[in-house]
N, CA, C and O atoms as a CHARMM CRD file, in Angstrom:
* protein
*
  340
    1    1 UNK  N      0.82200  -1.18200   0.00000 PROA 1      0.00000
    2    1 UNK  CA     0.00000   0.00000   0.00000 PROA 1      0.00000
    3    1 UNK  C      0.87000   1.25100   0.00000 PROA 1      0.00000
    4    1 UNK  O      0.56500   2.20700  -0.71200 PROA 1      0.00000
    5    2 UNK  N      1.87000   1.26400   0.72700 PROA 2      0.00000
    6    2 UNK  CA     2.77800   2.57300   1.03100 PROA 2      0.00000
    7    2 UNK  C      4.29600   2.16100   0.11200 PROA 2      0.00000
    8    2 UNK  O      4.88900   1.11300   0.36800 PROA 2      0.00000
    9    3 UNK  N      4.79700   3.12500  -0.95400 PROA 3      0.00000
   10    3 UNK  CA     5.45400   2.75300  -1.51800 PROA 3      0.00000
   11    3 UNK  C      6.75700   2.64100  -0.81900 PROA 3      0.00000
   12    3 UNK  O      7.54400   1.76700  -1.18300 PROA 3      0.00000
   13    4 UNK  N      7.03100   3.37200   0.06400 PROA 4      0.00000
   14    4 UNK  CA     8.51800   3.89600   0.56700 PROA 4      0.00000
   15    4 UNK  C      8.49400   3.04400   1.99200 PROA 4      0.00000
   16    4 UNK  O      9.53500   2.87200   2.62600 PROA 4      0.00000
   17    5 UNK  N      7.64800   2.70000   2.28800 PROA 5      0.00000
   18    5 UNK  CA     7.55500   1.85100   3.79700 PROA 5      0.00000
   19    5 UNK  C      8.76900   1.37200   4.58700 PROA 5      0.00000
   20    5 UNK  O      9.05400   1.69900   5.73900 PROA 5      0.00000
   21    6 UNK  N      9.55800   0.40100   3.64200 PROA 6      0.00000
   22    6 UNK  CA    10.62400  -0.20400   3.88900 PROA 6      0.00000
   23    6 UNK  C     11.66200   0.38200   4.30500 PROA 6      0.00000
   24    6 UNK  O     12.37600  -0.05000   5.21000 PROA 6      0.00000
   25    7 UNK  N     11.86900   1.58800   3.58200 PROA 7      0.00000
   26    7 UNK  CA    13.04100   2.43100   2.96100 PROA 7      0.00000
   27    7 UNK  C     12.71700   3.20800   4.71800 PROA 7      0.00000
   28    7 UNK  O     13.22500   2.97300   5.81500 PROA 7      0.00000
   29    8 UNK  N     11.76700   4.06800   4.31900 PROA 8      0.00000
   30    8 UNK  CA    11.65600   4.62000   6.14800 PROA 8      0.00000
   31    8 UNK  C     11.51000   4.09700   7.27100 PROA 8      0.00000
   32    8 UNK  O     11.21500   4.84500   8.20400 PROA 8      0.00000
   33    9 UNK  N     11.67600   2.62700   7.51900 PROA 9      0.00000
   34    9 UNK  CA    11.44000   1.61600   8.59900 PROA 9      0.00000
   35    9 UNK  C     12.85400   1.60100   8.51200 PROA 9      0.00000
   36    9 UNK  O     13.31900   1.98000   9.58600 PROA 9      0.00000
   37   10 UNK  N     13.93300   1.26000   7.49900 PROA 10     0.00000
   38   10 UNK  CA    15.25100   1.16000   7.76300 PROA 10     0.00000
   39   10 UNK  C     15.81200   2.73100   7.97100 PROA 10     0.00000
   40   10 UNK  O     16.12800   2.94500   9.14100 PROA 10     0.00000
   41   11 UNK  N     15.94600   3.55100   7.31600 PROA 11     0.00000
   42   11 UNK  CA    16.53100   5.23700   8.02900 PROA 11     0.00000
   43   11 UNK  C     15.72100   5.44500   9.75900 PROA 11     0.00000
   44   11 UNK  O     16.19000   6.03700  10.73100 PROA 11     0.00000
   45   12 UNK  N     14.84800   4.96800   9.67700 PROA 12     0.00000
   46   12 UNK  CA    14.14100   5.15400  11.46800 PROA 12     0.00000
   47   12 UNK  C     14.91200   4.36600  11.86700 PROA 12     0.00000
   48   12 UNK  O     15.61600   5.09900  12.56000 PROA 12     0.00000
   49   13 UNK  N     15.45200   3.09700  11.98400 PROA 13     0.00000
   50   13 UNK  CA    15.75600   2.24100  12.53800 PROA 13     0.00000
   51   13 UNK  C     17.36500   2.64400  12.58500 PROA 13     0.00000
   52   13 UNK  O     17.91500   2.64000  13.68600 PROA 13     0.00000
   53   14 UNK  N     18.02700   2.94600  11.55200 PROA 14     0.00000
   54   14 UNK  CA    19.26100   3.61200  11.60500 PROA 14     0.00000
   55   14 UNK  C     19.53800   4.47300  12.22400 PROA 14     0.00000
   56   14 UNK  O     20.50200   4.44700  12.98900 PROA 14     0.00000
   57   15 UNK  N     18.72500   5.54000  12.05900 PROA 15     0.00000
   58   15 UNK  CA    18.52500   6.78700  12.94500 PROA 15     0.00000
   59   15 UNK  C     18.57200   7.12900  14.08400 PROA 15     0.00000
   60   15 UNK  O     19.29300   7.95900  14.63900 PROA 15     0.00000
   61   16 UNK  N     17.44700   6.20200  14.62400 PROA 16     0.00000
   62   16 UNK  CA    17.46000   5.55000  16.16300 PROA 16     0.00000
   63   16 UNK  C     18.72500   4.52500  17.04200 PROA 16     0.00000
   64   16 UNK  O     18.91000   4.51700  18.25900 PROA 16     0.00000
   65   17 UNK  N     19.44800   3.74200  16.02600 PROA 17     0.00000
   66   17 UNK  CA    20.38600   3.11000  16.69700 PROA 17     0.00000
   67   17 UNK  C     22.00100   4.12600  16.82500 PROA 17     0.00000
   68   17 UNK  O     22.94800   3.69400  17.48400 PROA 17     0.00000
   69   18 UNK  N     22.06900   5.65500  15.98500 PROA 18     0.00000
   70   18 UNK  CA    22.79900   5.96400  15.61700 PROA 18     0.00000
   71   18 UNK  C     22.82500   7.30200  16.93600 PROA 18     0.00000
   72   18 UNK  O     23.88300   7.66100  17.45200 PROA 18     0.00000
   73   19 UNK  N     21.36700   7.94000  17.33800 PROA 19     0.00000
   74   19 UNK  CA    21.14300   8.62900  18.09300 PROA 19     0.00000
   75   19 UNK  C     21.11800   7.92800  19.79700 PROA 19     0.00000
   76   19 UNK  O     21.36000   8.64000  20.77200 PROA 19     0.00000
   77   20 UNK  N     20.81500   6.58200  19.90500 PROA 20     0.00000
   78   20 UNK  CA    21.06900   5.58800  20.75700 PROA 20     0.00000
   79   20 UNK  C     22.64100   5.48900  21.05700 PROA 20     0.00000
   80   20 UNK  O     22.85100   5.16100  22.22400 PROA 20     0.00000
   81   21 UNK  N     23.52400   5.64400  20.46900 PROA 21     0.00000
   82   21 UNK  CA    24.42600   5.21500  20.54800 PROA 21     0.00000
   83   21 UNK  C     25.62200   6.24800  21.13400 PROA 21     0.00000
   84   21 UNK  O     26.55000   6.07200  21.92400 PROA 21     0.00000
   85   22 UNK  N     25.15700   7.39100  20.37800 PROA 22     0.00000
   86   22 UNK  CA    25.46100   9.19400  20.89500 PROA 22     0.00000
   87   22 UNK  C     24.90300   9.50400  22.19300 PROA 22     0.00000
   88   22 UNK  O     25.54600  10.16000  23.01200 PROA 22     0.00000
   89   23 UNK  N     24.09200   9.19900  22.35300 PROA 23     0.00000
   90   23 UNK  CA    23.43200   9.06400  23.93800 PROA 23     0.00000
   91   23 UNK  C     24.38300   8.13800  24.62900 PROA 23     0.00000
   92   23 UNK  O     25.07400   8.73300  25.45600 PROA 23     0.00000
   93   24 UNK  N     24.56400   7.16000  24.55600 PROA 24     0.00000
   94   24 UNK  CA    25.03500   6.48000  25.41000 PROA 24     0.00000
   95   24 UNK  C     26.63100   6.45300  25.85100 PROA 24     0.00000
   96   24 UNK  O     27.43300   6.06300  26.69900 PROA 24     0.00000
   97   25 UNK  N     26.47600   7.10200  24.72800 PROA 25     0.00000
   98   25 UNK  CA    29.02500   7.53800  24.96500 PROA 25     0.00000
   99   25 UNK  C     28.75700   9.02100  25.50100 PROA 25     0.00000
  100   25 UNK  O     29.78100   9.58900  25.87900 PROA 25     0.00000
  101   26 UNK  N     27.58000   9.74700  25.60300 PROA 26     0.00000
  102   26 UNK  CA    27.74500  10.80400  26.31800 PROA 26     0.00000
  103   26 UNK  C     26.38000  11.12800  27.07400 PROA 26     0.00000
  104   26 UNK  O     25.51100  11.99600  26.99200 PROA 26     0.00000
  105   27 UNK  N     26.55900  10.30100  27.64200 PROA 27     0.00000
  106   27 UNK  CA    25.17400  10.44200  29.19700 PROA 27     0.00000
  107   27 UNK  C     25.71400  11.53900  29.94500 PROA 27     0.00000
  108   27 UNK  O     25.00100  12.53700  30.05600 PROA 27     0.00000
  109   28 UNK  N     26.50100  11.53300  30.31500 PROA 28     0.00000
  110   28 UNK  CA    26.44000  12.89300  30.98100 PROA 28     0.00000
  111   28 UNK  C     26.10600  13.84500  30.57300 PROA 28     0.00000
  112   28 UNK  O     25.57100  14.54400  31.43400 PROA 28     0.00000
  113   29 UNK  N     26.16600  14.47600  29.16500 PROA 29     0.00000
  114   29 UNK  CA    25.74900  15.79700  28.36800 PROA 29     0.00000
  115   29 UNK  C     24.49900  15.74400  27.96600 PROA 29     0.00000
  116   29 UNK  O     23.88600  16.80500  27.84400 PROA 29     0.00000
  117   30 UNK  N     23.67500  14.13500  27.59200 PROA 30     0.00000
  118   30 UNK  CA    22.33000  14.53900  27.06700 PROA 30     0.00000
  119   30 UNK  C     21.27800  13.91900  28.30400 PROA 30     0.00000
  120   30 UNK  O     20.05500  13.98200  28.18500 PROA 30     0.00000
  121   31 UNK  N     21.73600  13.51400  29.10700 PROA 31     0.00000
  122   31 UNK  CA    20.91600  12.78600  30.40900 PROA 31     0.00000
  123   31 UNK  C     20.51400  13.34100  31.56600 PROA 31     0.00000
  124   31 UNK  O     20.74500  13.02200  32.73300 PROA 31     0.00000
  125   32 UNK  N     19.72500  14.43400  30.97400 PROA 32     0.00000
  126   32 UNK  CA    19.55800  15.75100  32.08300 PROA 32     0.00000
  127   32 UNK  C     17.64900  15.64700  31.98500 PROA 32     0.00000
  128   32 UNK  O     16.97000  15.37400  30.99500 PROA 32     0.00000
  129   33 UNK  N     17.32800  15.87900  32.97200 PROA 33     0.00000
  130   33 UNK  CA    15.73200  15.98700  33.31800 PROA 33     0.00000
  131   33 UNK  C     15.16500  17.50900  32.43800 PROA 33     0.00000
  132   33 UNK  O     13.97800  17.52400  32.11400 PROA 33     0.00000
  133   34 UNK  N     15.91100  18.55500  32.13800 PROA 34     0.00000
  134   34 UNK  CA    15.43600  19.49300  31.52600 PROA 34     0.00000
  135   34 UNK  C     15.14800  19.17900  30.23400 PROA 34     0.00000
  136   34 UNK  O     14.06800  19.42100  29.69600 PROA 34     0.00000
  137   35 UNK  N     16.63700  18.33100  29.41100 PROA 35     0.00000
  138   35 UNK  CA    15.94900  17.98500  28.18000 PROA 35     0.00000
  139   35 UNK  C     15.13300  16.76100  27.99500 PROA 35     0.00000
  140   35 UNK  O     15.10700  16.10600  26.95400 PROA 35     0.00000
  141   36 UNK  N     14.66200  16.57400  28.76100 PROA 36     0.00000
  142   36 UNK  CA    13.66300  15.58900  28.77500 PROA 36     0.00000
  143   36 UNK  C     12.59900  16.09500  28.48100 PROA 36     0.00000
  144   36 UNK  O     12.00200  16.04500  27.40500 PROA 36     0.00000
  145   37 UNK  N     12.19900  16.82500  29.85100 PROA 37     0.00000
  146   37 UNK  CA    11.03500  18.45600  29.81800 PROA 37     0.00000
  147   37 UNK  C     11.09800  18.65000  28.26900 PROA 37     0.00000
  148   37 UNK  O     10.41400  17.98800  27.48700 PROA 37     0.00000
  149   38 UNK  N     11.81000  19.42900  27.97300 PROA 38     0.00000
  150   38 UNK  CA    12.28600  20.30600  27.00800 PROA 38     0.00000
  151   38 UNK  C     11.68800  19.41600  25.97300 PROA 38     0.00000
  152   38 UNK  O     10.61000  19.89500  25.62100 PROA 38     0.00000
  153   39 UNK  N     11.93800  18.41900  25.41000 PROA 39     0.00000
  154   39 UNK  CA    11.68800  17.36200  24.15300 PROA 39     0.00000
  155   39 UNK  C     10.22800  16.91300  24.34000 PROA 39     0.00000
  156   39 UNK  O      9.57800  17.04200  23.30200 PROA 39     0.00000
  157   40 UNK  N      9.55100  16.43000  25.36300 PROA 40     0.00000
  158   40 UNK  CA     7.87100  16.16400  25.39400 PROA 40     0.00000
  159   40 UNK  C      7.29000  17.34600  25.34000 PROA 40     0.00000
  160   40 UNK  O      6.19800  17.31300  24.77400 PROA 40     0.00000
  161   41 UNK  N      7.71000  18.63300  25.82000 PROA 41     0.00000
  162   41 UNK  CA     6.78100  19.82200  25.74300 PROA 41     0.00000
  163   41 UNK  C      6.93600  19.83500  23.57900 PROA 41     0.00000
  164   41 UNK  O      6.00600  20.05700  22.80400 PROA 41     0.00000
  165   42 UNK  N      8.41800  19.51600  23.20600 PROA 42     0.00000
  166   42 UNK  CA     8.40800  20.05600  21.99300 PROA 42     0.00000
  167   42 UNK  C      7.42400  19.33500  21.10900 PROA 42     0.00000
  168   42 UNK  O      6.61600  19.89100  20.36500 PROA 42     0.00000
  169   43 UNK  N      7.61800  17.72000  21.30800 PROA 43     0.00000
  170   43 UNK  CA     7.23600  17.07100  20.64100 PROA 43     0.00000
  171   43 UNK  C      5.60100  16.64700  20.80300 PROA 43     0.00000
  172   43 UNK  O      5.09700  16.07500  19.83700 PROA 43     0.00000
  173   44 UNK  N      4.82100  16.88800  21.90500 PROA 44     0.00000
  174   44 UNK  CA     3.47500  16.63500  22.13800 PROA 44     0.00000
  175   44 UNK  C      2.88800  17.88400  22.16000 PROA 44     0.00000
  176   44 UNK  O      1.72700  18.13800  21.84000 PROA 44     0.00000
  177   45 UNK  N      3.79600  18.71300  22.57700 PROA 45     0.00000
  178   45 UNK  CA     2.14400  19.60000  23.19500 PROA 45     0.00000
  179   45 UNK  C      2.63100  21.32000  22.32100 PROA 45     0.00000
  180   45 UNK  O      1.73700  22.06300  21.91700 PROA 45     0.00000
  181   46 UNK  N      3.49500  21.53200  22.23300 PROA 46     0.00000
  182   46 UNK  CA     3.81900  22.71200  20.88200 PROA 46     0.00000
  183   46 UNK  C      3.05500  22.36200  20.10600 PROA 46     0.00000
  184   46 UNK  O      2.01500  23.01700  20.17500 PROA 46     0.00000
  185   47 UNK  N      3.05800  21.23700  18.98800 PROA 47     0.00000
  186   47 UNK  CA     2.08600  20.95800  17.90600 PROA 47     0.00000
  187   47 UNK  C      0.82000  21.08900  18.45900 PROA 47     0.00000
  188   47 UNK  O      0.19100  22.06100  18.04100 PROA 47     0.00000
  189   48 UNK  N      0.13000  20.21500  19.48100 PROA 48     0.00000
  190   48 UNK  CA    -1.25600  20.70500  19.27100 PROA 48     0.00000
  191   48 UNK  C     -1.54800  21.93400  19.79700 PROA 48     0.00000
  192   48 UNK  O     -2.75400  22.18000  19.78400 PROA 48     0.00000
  193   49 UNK  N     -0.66400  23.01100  20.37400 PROA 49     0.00000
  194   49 UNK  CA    -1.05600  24.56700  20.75500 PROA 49     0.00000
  195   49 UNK  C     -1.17200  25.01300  19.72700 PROA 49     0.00000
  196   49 UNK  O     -2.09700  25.79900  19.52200 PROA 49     0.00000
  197   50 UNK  N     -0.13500  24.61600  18.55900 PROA 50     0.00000
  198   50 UNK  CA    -0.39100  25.31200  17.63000 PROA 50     0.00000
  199   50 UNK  C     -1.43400  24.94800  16.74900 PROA 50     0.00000
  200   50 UNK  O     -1.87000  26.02400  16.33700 PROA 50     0.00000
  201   51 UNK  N     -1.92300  24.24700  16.35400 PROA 51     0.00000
  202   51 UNK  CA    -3.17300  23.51800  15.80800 PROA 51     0.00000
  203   51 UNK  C     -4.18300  24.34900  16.17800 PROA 51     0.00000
  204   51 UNK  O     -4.58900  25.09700  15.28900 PROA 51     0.00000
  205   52 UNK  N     -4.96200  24.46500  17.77700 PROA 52     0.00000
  206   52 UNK  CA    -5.51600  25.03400  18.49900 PROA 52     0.00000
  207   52 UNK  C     -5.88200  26.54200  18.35900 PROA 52     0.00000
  208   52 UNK  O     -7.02000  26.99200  18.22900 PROA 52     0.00000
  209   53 UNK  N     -4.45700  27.39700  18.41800 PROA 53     0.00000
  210   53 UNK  CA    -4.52200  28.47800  18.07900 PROA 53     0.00000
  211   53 UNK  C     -4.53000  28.74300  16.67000 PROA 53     0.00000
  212   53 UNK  O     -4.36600  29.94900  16.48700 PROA 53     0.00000
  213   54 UNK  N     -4.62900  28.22800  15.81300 PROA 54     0.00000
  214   54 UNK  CA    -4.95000  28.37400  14.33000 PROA 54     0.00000
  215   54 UNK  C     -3.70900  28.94200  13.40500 PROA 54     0.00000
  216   54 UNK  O     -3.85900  29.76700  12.50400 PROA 54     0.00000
  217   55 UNK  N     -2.07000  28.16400  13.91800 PROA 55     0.00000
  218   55 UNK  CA    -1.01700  28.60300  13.16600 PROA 55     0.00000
  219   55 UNK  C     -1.05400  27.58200  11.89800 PROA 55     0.00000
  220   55 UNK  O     -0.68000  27.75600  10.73800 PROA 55     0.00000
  221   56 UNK  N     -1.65100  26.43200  12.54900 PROA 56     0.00000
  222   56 UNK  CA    -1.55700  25.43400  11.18800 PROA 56     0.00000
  223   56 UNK  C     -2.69400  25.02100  10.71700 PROA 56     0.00000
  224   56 UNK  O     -3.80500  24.81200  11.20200 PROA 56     0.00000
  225   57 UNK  N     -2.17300  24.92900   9.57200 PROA 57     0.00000
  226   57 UNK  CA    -3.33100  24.71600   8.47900 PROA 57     0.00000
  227   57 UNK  C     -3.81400  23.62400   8.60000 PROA 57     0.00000
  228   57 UNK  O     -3.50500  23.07600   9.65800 PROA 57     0.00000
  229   58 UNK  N     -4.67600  22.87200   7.72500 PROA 58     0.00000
  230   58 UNK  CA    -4.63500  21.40500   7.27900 PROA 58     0.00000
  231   58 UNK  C     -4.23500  21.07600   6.14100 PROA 58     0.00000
  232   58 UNK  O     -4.52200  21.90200   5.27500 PROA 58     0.00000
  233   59 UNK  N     -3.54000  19.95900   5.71200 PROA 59     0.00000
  234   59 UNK  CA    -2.51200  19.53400   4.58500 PROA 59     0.00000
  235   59 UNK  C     -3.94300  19.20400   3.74100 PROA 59     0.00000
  236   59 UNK  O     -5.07400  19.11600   4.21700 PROA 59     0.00000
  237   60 UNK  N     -3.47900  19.03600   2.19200 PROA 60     0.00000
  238   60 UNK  CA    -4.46700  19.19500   1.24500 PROA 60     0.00000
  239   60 UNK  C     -4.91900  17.55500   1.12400 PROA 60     0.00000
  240   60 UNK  O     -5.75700  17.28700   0.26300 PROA 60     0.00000
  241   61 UNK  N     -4.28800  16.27200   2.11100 PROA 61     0.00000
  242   61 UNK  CA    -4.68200  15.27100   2.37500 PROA 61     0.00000
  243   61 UNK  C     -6.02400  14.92800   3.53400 PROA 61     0.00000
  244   61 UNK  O     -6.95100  14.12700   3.41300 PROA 61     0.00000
  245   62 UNK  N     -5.67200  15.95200   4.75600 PROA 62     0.00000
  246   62 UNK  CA    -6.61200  15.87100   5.93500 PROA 62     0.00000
  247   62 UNK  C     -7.34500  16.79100   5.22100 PROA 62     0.00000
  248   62 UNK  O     -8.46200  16.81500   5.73900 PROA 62     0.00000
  249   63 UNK  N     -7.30700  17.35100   4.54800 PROA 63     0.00000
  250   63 UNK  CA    -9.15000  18.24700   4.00000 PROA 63     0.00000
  251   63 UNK  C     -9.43500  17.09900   2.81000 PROA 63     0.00000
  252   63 UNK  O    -10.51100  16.73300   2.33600 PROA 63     0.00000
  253   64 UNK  N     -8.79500  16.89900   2.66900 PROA 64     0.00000
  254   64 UNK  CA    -9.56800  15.71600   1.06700 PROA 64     0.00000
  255   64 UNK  C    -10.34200  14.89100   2.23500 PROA 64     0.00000
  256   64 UNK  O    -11.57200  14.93500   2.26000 PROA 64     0.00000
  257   65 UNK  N     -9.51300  14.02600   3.34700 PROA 65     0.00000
  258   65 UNK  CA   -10.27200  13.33900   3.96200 PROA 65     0.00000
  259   65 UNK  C    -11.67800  13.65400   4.96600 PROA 65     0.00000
  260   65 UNK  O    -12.50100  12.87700   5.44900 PROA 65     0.00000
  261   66 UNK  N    -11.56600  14.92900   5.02700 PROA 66     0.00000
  262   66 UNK  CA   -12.48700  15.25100   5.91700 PROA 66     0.00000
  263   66 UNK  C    -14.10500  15.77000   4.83800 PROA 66     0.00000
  264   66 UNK  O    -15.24500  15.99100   5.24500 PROA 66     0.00000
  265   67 UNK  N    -13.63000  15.80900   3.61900 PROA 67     0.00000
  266   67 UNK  CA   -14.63300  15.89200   2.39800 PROA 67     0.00000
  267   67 UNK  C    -15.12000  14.65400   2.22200 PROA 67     0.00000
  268   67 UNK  O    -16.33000  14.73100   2.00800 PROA 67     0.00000
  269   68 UNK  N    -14.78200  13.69300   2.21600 PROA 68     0.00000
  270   68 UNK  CA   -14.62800  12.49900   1.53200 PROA 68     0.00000
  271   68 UNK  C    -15.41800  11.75600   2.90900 PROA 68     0.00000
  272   68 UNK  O    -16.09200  10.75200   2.68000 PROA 68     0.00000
  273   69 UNK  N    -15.31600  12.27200   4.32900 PROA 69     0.00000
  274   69 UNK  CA   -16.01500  11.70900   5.49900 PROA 69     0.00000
  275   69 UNK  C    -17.06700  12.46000   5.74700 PROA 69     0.00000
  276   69 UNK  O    -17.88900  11.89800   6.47100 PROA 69     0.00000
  277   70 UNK  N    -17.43000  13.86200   5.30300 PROA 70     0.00000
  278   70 UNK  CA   -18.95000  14.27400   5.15700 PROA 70     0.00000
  279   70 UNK  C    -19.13400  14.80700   4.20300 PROA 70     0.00000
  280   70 UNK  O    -19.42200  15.99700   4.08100 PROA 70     0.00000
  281   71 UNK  N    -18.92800  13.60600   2.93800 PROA 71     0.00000
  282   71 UNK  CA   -19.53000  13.58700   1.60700 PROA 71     0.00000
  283   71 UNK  C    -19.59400  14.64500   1.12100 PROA 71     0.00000
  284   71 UNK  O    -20.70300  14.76200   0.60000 PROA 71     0.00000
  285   72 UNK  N    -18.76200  15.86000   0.94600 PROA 72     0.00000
  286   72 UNK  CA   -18.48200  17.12300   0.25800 PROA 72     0.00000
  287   72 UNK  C    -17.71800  17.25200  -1.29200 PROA 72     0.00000
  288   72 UNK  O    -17.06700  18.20800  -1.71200 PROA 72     0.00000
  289   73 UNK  N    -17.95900  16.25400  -1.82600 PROA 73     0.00000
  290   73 UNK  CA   -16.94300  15.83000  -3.21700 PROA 73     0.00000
  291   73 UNK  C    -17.30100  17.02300  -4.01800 PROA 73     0.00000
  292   73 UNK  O    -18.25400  17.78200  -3.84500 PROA 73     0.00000
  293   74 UNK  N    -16.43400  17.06000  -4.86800 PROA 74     0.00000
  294   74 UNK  CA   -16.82200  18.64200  -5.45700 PROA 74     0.00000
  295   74 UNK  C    -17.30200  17.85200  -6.72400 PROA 74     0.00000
  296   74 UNK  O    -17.93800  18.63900  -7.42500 PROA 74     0.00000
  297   75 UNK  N    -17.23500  16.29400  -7.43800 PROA 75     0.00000
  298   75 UNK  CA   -18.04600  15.91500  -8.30600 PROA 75     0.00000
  299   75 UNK  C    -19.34900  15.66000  -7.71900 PROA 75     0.00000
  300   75 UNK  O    -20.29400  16.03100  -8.41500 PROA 75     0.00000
  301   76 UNK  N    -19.68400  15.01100  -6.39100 PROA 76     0.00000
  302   76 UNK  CA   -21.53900  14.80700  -6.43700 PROA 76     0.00000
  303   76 UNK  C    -21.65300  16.25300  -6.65900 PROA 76     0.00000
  304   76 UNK  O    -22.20800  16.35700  -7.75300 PROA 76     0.00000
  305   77 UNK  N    -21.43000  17.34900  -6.21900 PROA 77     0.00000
  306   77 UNK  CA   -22.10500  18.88300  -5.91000 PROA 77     0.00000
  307   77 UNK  C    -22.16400  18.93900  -7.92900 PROA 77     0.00000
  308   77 UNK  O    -23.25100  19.23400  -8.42700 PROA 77     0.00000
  309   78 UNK  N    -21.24000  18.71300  -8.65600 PROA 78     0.00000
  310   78 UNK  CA   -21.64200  19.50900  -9.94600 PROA 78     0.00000
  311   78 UNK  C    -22.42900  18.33800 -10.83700 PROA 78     0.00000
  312   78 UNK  O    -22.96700  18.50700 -11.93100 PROA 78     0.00000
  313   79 UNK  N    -22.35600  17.22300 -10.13700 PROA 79     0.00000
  314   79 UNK  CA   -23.43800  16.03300 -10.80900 PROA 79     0.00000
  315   79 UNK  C    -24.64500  16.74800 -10.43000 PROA 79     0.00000
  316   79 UNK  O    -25.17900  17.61500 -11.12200 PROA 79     0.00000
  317   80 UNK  N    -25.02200  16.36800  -9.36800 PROA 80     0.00000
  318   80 UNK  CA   -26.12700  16.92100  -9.19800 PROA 80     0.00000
  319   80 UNK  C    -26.62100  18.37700  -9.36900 PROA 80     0.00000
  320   80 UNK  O    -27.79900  18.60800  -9.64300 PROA 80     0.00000
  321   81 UNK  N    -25.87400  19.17200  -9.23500 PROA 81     0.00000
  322   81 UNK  CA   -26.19000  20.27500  -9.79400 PROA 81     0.00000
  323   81 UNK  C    -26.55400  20.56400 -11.15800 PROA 81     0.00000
  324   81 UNK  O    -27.29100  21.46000 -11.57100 PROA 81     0.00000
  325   82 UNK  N    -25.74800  19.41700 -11.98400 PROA 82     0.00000
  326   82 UNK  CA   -26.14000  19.05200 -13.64300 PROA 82     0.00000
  327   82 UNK  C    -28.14500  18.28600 -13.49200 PROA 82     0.00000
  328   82 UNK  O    -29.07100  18.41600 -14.29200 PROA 82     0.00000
  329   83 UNK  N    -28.11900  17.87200 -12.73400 PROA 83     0.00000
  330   83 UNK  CA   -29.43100  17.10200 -12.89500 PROA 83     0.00000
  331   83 UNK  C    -30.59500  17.86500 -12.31800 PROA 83     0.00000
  332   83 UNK  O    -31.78200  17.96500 -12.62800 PROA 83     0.00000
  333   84 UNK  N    -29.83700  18.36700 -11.37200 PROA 84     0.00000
  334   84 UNK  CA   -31.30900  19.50300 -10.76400 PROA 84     0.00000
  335   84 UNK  C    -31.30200  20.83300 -11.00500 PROA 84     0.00000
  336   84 UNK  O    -32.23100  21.59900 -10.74900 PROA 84     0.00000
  337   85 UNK  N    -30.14400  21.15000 -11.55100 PROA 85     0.00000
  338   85 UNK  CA   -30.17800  22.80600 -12.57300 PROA 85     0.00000
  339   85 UNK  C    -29.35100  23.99300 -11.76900 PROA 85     0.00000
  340   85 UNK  O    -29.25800  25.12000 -12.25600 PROA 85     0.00000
C-alpha cells in the first residue's frame, strides 16, 4: 500500500540506533531531566497549541479526507447540480 515503507522503517531504525548510541558515549551531556522536559513539551504539546490556536493549516490530504467523510466531493455537488439545474 505505502510505496517507501521499507526504505523509512530502515533510516528510522538507523537513525534511532545511531542517536542511541550518541546518547550512550555521552550520558552525561544529554541525560539531564530538563531535556527531557524540554523534548515532550516540543514534541506533544507545541504541535497541538499550535493547531488550536490556528497557526496550522490542514494539509491538502486531511481536507480531502475530511470531504470524503462528510460527503463534500466537489463531483456529487456539480453532478447533481447538472441534474437539478
Amino acid at each position: 500500500a505505502f510505496k517507501y515503507g521499507r526504505t523509512i522503517l530502515v533510516v528510522g531504525v538507523v537513525s534511532f540506533l545511531i542517536v542511541s548510541f550518541a546518547l550512550y558515549r555521552d550520558c552525561n551531556t544529554f541525560c539531564r531531566a530538563e531535556y527531557a522536559i524540554f523534548f515532550s513539551l516540543n514534541c506533544f504539546l507545541v504541535p497541538q497549541l499550535l493547531f488550536l490556536v490556528g497557526l496550522r493549516e490542514l494539509s491538502s490530504v486531511e481536507v480531502s479526507e475530511i470531504n470524503e467523510r462528510e460527503n463534500k466531493n466537489v463531483a456529487d455537488g456539480l453532478a447533481w447540480s447538472y441534474y437539478f439545474g
